[in-house]
N, C-alpha and C positions, 0 to 999 in steps of 0.2 A: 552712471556706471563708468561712462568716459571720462566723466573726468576726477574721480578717484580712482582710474588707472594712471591719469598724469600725476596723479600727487603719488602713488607710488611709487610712479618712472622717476621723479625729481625727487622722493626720496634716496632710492637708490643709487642715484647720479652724485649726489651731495656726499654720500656714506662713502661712496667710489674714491670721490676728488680727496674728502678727508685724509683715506687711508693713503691717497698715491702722495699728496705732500705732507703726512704724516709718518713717512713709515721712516722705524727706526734701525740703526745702523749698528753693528758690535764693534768696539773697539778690543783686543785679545791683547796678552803677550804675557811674558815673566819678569821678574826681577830678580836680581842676584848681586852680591857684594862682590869685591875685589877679593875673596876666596872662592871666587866663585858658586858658591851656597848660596841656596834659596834663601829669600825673608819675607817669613811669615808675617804678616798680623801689618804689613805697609796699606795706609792709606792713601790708594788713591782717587786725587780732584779733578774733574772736568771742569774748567773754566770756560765762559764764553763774556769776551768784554771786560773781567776783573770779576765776574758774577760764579759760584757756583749752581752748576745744573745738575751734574747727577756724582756721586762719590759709589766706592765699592772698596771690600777689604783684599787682600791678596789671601790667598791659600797657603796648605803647608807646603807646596811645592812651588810660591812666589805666583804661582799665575791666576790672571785676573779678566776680570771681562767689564767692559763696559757699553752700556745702549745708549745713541743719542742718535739726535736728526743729523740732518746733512748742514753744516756750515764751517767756521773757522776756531778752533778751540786752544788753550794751553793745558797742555795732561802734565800734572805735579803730583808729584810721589813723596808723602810724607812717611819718617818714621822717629818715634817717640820725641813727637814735636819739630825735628829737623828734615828742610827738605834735600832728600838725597837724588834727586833726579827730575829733569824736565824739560820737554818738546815742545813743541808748535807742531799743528796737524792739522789740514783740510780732510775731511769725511764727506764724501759721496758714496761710499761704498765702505761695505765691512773690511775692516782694516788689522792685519794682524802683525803685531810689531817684533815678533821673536823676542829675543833674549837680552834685556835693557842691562847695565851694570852700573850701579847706584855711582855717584860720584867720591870722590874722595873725602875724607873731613877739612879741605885745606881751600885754596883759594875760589876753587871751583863752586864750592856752597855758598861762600860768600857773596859771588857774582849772582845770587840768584834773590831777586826782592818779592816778599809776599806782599803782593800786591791785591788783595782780597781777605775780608776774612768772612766766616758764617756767621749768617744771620744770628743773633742771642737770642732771636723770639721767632719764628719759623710757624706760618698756618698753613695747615693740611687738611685735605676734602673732610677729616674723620676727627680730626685731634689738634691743637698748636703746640709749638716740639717747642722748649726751653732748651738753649744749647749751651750748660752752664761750663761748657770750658771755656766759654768768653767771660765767663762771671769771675767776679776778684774774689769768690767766697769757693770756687773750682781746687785752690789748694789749701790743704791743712786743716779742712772739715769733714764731715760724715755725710751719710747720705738721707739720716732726719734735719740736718741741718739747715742740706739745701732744698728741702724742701718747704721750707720755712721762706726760703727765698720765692721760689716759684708762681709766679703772675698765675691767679685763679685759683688755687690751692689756699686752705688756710690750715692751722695746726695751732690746737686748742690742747694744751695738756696732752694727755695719749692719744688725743682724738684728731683723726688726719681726714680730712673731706676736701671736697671740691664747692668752691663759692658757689649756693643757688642748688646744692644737693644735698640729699638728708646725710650720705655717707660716701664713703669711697673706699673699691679693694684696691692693693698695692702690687704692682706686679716687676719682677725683673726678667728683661730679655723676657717679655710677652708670657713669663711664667708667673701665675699667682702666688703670694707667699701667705700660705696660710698658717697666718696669725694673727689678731688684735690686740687693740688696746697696748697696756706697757710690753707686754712680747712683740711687739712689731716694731714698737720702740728703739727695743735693746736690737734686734734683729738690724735694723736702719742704719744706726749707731755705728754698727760691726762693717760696714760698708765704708771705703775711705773713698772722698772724694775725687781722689785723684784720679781715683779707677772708673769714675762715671762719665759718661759722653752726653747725653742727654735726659732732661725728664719730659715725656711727653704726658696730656693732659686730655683725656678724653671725657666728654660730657657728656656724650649720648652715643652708649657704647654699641657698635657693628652689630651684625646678625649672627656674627662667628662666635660671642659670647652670652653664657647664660643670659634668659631677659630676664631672671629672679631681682628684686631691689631696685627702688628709684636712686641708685647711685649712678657715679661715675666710676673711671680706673686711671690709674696714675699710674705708667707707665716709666722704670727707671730703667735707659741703657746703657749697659755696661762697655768700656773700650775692649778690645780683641785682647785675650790672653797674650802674656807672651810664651812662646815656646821654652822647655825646657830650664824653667824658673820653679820656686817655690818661696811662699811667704808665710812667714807668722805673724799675728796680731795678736798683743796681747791689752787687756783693759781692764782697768780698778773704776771703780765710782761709790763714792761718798755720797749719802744723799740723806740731809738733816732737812724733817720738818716739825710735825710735834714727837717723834718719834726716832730714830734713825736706822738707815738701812745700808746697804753694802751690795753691788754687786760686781762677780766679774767671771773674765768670762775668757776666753782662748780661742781663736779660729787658727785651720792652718790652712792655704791653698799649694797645689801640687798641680802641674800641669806637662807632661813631657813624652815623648812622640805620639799617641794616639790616646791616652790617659790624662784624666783630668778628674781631678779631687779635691772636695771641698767639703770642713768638717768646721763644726764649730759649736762650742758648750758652753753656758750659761749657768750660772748660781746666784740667786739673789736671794738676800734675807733681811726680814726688818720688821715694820707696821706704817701702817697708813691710821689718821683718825678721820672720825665720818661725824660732822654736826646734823642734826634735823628738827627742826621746831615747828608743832601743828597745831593749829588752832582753831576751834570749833564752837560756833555760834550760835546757840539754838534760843527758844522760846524765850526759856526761862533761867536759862545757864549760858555757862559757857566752859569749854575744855581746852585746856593748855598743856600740853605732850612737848616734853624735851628728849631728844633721844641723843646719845654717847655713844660709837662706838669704836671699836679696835677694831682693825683688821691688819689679820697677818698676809707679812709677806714671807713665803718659802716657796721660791720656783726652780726645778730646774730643767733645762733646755738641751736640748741636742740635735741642732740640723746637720746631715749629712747629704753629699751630694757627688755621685759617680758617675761618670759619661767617658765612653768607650766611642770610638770614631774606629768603623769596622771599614769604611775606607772615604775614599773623596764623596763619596754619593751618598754612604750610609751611617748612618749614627743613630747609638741607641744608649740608655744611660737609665738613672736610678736614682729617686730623691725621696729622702727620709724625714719625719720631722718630729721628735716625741716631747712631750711632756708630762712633767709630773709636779703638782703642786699641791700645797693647804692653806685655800685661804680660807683658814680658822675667822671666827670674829666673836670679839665679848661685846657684850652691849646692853646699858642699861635705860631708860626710861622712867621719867616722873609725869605723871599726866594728875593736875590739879582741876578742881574742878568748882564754879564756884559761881553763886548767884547775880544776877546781871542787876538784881535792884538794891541789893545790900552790898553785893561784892563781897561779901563775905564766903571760907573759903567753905565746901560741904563735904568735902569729900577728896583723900590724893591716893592715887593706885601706885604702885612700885613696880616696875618689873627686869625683872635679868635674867640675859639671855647669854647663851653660849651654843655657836655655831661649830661643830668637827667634820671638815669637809676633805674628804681627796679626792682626786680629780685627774684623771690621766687622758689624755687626748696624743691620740697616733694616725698619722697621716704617709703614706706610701701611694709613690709616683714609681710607674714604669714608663718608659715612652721609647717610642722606634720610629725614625724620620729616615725618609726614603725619594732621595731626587733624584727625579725621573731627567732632568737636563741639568746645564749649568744658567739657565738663564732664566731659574725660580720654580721652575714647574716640581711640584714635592707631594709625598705622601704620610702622613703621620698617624701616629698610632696612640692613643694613652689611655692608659688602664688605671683606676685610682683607688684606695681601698682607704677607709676611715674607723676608727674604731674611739669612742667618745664614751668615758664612764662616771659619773658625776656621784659621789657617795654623800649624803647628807644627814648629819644624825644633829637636832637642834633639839635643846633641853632649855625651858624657859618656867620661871614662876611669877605667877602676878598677885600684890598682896596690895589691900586698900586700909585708909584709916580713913576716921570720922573725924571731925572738925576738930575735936580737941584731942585729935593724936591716937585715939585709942582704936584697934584691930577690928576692925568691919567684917566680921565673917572669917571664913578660912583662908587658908592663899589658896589659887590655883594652880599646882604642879600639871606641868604633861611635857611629854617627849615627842617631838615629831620627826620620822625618819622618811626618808626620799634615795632611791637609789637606778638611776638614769641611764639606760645602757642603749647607745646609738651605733648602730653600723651600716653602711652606707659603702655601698660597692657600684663602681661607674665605669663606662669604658666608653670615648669617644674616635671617629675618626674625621679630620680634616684634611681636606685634596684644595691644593693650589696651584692651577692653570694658564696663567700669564699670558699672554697675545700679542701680537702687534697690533690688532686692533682693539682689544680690552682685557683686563684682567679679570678671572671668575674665581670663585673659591666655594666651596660647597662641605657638606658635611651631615655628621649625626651623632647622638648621642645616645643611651640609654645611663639609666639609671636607678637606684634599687635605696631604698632607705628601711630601717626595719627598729623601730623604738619601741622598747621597754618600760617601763618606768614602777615599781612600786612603792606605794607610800602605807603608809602606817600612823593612826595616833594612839596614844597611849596617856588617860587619865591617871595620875601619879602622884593627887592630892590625898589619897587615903595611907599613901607609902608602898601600897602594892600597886605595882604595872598595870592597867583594865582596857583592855584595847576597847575603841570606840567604833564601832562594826559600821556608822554612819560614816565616815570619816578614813576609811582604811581600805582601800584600793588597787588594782592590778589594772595599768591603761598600758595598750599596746596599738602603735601606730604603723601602717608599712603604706610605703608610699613609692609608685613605677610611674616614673617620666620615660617618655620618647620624646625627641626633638631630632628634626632634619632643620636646615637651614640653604640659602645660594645667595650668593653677593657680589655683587656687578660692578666693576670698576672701569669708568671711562674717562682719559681725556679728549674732552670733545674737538678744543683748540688750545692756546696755548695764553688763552685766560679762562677760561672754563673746564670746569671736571667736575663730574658727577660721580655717586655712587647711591646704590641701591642694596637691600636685602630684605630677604625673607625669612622669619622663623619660625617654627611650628614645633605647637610642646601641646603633647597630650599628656594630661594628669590622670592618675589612679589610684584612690587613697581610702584604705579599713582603717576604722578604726574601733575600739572595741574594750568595754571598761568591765571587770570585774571587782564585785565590792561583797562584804560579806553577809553587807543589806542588798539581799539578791534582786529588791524592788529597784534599786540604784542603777543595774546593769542596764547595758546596750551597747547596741550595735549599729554603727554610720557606715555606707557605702555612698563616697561622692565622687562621679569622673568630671574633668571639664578640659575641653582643649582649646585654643585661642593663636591665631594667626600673630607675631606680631612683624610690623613693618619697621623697614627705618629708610630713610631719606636723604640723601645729602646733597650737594647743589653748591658752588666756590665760583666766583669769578676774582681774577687778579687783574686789575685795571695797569697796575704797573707795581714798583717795588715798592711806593709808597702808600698802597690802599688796595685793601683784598677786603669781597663779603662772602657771607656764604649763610647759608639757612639750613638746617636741620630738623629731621623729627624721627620718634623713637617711641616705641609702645613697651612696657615693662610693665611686670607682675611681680603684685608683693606677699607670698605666702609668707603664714601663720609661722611662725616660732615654733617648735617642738614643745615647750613648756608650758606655751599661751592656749596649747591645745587641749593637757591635761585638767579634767574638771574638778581634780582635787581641791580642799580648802586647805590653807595653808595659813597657821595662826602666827602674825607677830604678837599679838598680846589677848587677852581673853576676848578681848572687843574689838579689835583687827585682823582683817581676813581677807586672805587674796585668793583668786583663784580663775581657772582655765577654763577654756567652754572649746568642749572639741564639735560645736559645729562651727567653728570660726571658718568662711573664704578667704581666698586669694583677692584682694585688689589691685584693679587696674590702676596705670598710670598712664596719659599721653602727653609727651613732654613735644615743647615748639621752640627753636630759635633764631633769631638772626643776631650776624655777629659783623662787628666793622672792624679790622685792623689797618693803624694808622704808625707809617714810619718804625714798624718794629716794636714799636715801645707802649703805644697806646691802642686799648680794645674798647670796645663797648659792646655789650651783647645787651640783649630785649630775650626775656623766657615767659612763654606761660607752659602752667603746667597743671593739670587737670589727672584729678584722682576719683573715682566711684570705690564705693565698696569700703572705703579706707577702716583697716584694722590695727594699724597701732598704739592704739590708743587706750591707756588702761582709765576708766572711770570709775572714781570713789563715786558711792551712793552711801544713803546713812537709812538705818532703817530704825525703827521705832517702836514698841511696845509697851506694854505696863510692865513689864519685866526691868528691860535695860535698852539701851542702843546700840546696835553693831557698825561700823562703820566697815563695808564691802568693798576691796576694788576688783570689779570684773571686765571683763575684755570680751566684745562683740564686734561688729559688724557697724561701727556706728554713725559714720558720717559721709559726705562727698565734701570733698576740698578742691577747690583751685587757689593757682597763686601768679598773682603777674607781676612782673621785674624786671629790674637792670641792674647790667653790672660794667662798672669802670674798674678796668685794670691801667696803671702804667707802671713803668721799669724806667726810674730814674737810675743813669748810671754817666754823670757826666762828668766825674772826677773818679781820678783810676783810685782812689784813698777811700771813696765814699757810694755804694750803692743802696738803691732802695725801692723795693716791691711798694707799690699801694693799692691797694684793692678797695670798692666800694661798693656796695650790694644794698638793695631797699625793691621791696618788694610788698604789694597789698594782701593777703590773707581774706578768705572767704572761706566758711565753714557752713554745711546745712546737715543738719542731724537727719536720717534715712528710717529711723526708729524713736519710739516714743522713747524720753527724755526726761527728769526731772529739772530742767535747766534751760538758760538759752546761751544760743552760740556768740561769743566774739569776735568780731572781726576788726580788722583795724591794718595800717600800715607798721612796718617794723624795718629798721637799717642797719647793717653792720659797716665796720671801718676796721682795716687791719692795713699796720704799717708794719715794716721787718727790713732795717735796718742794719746793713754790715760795713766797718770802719777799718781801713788799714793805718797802723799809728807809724811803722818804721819804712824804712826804704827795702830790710828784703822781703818783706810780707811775712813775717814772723810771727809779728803782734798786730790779732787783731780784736774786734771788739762788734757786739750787739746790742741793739736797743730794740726790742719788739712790743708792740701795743697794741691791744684789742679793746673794740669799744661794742656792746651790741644796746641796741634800744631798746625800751620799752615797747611793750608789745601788746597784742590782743589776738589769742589764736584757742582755735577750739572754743572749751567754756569757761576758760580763765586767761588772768592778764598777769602779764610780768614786767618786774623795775627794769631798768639799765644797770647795766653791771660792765664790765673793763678787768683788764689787767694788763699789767706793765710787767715783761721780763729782760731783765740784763744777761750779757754774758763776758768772758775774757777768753781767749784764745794765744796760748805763747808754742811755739811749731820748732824743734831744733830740727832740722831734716837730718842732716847728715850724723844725728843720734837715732833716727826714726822715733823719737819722742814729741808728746803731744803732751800740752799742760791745760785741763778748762777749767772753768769757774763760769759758774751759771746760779744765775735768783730767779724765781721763777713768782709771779706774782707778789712783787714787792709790797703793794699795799695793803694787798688780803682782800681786794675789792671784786674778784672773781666768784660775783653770791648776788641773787637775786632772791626778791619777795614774790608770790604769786599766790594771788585773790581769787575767787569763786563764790559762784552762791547756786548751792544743790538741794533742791527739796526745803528752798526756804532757807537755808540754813545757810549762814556765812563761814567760809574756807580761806584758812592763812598756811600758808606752808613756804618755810626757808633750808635751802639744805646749801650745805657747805662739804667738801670734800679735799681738805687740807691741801689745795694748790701752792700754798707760798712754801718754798722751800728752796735750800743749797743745795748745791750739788759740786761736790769737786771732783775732775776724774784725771788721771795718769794714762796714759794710750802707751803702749809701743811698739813697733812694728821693724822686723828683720826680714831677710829674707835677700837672694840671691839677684829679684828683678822685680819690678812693681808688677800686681799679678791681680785677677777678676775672675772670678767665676761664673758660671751663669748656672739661672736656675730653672728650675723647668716648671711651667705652667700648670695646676692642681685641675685635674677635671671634677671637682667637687667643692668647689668653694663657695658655691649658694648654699651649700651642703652647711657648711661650718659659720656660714653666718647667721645661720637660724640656730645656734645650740642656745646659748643661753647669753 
C-alpha cells in the first residue's frame, strides 16, 4: 500500500513539473495597414531558430492570438504571400503587443529575408499535413489534381483512396463533401489550387468521426477568404472515349462583411461504354457470355453554400447539395454455349436490355458554431437531412438458337421495376475544450434512417404484363444509431504526444419484407452496440525522424440494397440478389509509421476484419431443367492483411516533382460459412508514380506523366492478372487572363483491365471487365473576379449515411 502511494506521489510530482515547464504563454495584439484599417485573413508565424512552431490567422478586426512556451522567437506577418511586418520577442509571460502597422510596400519589405519555409510534408499525432503551397503543382491546377500529387493518396479514375485502404471520404475545412465517384470529380476540379493551403491525410480516423467503413479521410484546407471580394469560375470539358461527353459548369464565390456565399452548377451529358466477358466451365460444356453496354451520362448538380458570422464568437450557415440524374443503360449480351469434347457450338442465348433510371439524391446541412473563448474552447451544432430516391424500370428479353441457328423455344420477355426511397434525418453535437495541460473534445450523435424499397416482376413473354407474386416485393428498413464519443489530447514533451478516444454506437435496425407470396414475408429485429477505440502515440527524435504508432476499430454496415432479398434478373439465368440478415463487420486496424527528412515514410499496417460482408458470391446451381448462375451476399469470411508502405516526395529540381508511393501487402482469407470453394491467399503490390514537369521560366506551361501498376493477385476465392495504366496531361495557365488551357489522356494504352479465375462448385470461372478508362479530355477554365477567394464547407453529419446508398 506504501508504496503505491509513492508511485502516486511521483506521479503527481512528474504531472506538476510537466505542466510548470510546460505551460503555455498568449501572444495577442492587431494589425492594421497605413489606412489604418484592420486586415483580415494575415497569417501570422511563430519562428523559433528559422523553424516554425505555431501559426494563426488574424480576424475580421486584425486581431490575433498566439500560444507558445517561454523562449526567443521572430513573430512574421504574412499577407497574400508578402511579409508586411516583423519583431523579435522574448516570452516569459503573456505578451500583448497592441496595435502593429504592417510596413510599407517599399524598402522596408525588402530588408526582411524569409529565412524559413514550412515543412512540404508535416506528421501529426492523427494525420501527415501535405503543405502543397510549397509544391510547383500549388499554381494553375485544381484540387483533383493535387491530389494526384499527394504522398499516401492514390487516384484511380473517379476512384480517390488512401494507400492500404479500401476507400476514402473527402473532406474540405473538416466538412465532408457528399459526393462520389465522377461528382466528386467535377466537384474537386471546381477548386483552384491557388486557393488550397493544405491536404492532410488521415488513416485511422479520431473518435470524433463516424466508425462506419474501413476507410480513411482526406482532408483539403482551404486559405482564409479574402474580405469583401467575389469570384467567378467558369469551366467547359470535352471528354472523347468510345463515346463523347461535355461537361460544364459555373461557380460564383461572394464573401463581404459577415456574408459568405458559395454557389456552384454542373451539367454533364454524354455515355460511357461497359465491356464484360464471362466464362463458365462445367462438366460437359462450357458458356461464353459477352456483354455491351452504354451507359448514359445526364447529371446535373447544384452545390450551394451560405454562412452568416452572427459575430466574433458565433457563426451559423447552410449547405445544400442536389442532384438529379439518368444513368439510362442499353446493353446487350451473347452467351454461346458449347461442348467441351467436340467444341461444337449447342446452343447461343441473345439478350437486350434497357435500363430507365432517375435518381435525385438531396443533401441539407445546417450548422451553429459557438466559442466559448478565443483560445479554441467551442460549441457546435449540426443538423443533417437526406433524402435519396432511386427509380428503376429495366425491360430485358432473352432469346436462344440451336446449333444450326434455328429458335429454341420462345424468347423470354419481363420488366423488372425497383423504386428506392431513403431518408435519413441526423443531428450531432461536438464540444471542444482546450487546456493548458491537454486538450479534450467530446460529443454525440443520433441518427434515423428509414428505407423503402419496392420491386415488382412482370412475365411479358405472352405480350400481356403477369406479375410474378414469387418475385415482387415491399422491403422496408429503419435503422436508430446513437453514438457518444471523448478524445484526449496530450503533449507529453516536446517529442512526445499522444492521443486517445472513445466511441460508442448502439445500433437499432427493422427490417420487414412484404411479398404477395405471403409465405415469403418477415420480420428481423437486430440491436448491437460496440465500443470502438482509437490510439495514438508520436515521438519526434528531431526534424529529421518522427514515429508514431496507431490503432483504430471500425464497422462496416450492410449497404441498403445488399439488404434487400429481392432477385434481380440480368438475364433468364442470372440473378442477383440481397439477404436482409446480412451484419456489420468489424475491423481492427494497427500501424507504425517512420518519417524520414520530410520526404521519406514507411508505414507497417495490419489489419484484421471478422464478420466481413462485402463480398458478393457467384454460386451456380444445377438441375435437369437448366442452370442458374446466383450472386448472393452473406456474412462470409474473416480477412487479415499485413503490409508496408513506402512513400517519397522527390522534389529536387524546382522544373520537376514526384510523389512515389509503394504498397505490398499479404492477403489471408478464411471462409466463417460453408462454401462451395476454397479460399486464396497470396501476396499482391501496387506502384503508383505522379509526375509534374514545369517546361517555361514563368510556370505557365506545365505537363504530367502518371503511372499505376497493380500485381497480380490471390484474394478471397479468385485470382487476378496485373493490369497498369499510363496517363498524360498538358497544362498552359494565362494568369492575368484568368484562363486555364488542359489536355489530358487518360489510360493511354487501354491496359487498365484485368483477367480473374475461380473455381466454384467444381466449375471453372473467367471474368474480364473493362470500363472504358482510355479517353481525352480537353477543358477551357476561366476564372474573374475582384480577389482570389475560397469558400469553406461545412462537414455532412450523414455521410456513412450516403456511402451505403448504392
Amino acid at each position: 500500500m506504501i508504496l503505491s502511494l509513492k508511485k502516486i506521489t511521483l506521479l503527481f510530482y512528474l504531472l506538476f513539473i510537466s505542466t510548470l515547464f510546460g505551460q503555455d504563454f498568449t501572444i495577442s495584439g492587431k494589425i492594421i495597414d497605413e489606412q489604418k484599417e484592420s486586415i483580415e485573413g494575415t497569417e501570422i508565424v511563430l519562428l523559433k531558430e528559422g523553424k516554425i512552431v505555431n501559426s494563426t490567422i488574424s480576424n475580421q478586426e486584425g486581431v490575433f492570438n498566439l500560444k507558445t512556451k517561454s523562449g526567443v522567437y521572430v513573430l512574421r506577418f504574412y499577407y497574400v504571400g508578402s511579409v508586411i511586418y516583423q519583431t523579435d520577442l522574448e516570452v516569459t509571460k503573456d505578451i500583448s503587443l497592441g496595435t502593429l502597422e504592417s510596413f510599407d510596400n517599399s524598402n522596408m519589405l525588402r530588408e526582411v529575408e524569409v529565412t524559413s519555409k514550412k515543412k512540404i510534408i508535416e506528421t501529426q499525432v492523427d494525420r501527415t499535413v501535405f503543405n502543397v503551397e510549397n509544391s510547383i503543382r500549388s499554381a494553375g491546377s485544381d484540387g483533383f489534381e493535387l491530389l494526384k500529387a499527394t504522398p499516401g493518396v492514390y487516384v484511380s479514375g473517379n476512384l480517390i483512396g488512401i494507400v492500404g485502404k479500401t476507400t476514402a471520404s473527402v473532406m474540405v475545412n473538416d466538412r465532408i463533401i457528399n459526393l462520389s465517384g465522377s461528382e466528386l470529380v467535377n466537384y474537386l476540379r471546381g477548386i483552384s489550387s491557388d486557393n488550397i493551403k493544405s491536404i492532410e491525410v488521415i488513416t485511422t480516423p479520431p473518435a470524433k468521426y463516424d466508425a462506419q467503413g474501413n476507410s480513411g479521410l482526406i482532408n483539403i484546407r482551404l486559405k482564409k477568404a479574402v474580405q469583401d471580394a467575389w469570384a467567378v469560375n467558369v469551366r467547359n470539358r470535352y471528354m472523347q472515349n468510345s463515346y463523347p461527353s461535355y461537361l460544364g459548369g459555373i461557380g460564383f464565390t461572394y464573401n463581404k462583411n459577415k456574408l459568405s456565399l458559395f454557389t456552384d452548377v454542373i451539367k454533364q451529358v454524354g455515355n460511357d461504354k461497359y465491356w464484360e466477358t464471362l466464362k463458365n466451365k462445367f462438366e460437359t460444356e462450357s458458356w461464353e457470355g459477352n456483354t455491351k453496354q452504354k451507359d448514359k451520362r445526364d447529371v446535373n448538380r447544384l452545390a450551394l453554400s451560405l454562412d452568416y458570422k452572427i459575430s466574433e464568437m458565433a457563426q451559423m450557415g447552410v449547405n445544400y447539395i442536389g442532384l438529379l440524374y439518368h444513368p439510362d443503360a442499353k446493353s446487350n449480351n451473347i452467351t454461346s454455349i458449347t461442348d467441351n469434347v467436340t467444341g461444337d457450338t449447342i446452343a447461343t442465348f441473345f439478350t437486350n436490355g434497357y435500363n430507365k433510371t432517375t435518381t435525385t439524391n438531396h443533401s441539407l446541412n445546417t450548422y451553429y458554431v459557438q466559442k466559448i473563448d478565443t483560445l479554441g474552447k467551442q460549441v457546435s451544432i449540426d443538423i443533417d437531412y437526406l433524402k435519396y430516391i432511386d427509380d428503376l424500370d429495366r425491360n430485358f428479353s432473352t432469346r436462344s438458337v440451336d446449333a444450326n441457328n434455328n429458335p429454341n423455344g420462345n424468347p423470354f420477355i419481363a420488366n423488372n421495376t425497383s423504386l428506392q426511397d431513403i431518408t435519413n434525418i441526423s443531428g450531432k453535437l461536438d464540444i471542444e475544450l482546450p487546456s493548458k495541460w491537454a486538450n479534450y473534445s467530446f460529443g454525440g450523435k443520433l441518427s434515423f434512417v428509414d428505407t423503402n424499397t419496392d420491386i415488382a416482376f412482370f412475365d411479358r413473354s405472352s405480350g400481356v404484363p403477369i406479375v410474378d407474386i414469387n418475385q415482387t416485393n415491399d422491403f422496408t428498413y429503419k435503422e436508430n444509431t446513437q453514438a457518444i464519443y471523448l478524445n484526449f489530447n496530450k503533449k507529453l514533451t516536446d517529442k512526445w504526444q499522444t492521443q486517445i478516444g472513445f466511441r460508442y454506437e448502439n445500433t437499432i435496425l427493422e427490417t420487414k419484407t412484404v411479398s404477395l407470396n405471403t409465405s415469403q414475408n418477415q420480420e428481423n429485429y437486430i440491436t448491437y452496440n460496440q465500443l470502438f477505440p482509437s490510439f495514438y502515440l508520436s515521438y519526434t527524435a528531431n526534424d529529421n525522424h518522427n514515429f508514431s504508432v496507431n490503432y483504430s476499430k471500425r464497422i462496416g454496415r450492410p449497404d441498403f440494397w445488399h439488404l434487400n432479398p429481392f432477385k434481380i434478373y440480368l438475364n433468364s439465368f442470372t440473378i442477383a440478389e440481397g439477404n436482409p440478415f446480412l451484419l456489420p463487420s468489424f475491423t481492427d486496424n494497427y500501424e507504425i509509421n517512420y518519417n524520414f527528412k520530410e520526404k521519406l515514410s514507411f508505414k507497417v499496417y495490419y489489419s484484421n476484419t471478422t464478420n466481413g460482408n462485402n463480398m458478393q458470391f457467384l454460386s451456380i446451381e444445377t438441375d435437369s431443367d437448366q442452370t442458374i448462375l446466383r450472386y448472393v451476399r452473406d456474412n462470409y469470411f474473416d480477412n487479415y492483411s499485413l503490409g508496408g508502405t513506402i512513400t517519397y516526395l522527390f522534389d529536387k529540381f524546382n522544373w520537376w516533382e514526384s510523389s512515389l508511393t509503394f504498397n505490398g501487402y499479404n492477403n489471408v482469407t478464411t471462409f466463417i460459412i460453408d462454401v462451395p470453394t476454397e479460399a486464396r491467399n497470396g501476396f499482391r503490390y501496387h506502384f503508383y508514380a505522379n509526375n509534374s514537369f514545369i517546361f517555361n521560366k514563368s510556370k505557365s506551361f506545365r505537363g504530367e506523366v502518371n503511372y499505376e501498376f497493380n500485381s497480380a493477385r490471390n484474394e478471397y476465392y479468385y485470382s487476378g492478372t496485373q493490369y497498369n495504366k499510363l496517363d498524360l496531361g498538358l497544362r498552359y495557365v494565362i494568369a492575368e487572363k484568368g484562363l486555364t488551357f488542359v489536355l489530358n489522356a487518360s489510360d493511354v494504352f487501354r491496359s487498365f483491365r484485368a483477367d480473374f479465375t475461380s473455381v466454384v462448385n467444381n466449375v471453372e470461372q473467367f471474368s474480364n471487365r473493362y470500363y472504358d478508362e482510355r479517353k481525352i479530355i480537353v477543358g477551357v477554365l476561366y476564372k474573374f473576379g475582384n480577389r482570389k477567394l475560397s469558400a469553406s464547407q461545412r462537414e455532412s453529419g450523414n455521410q456513412e449515411i450516403k456511402d451505403r446508398l448504392k
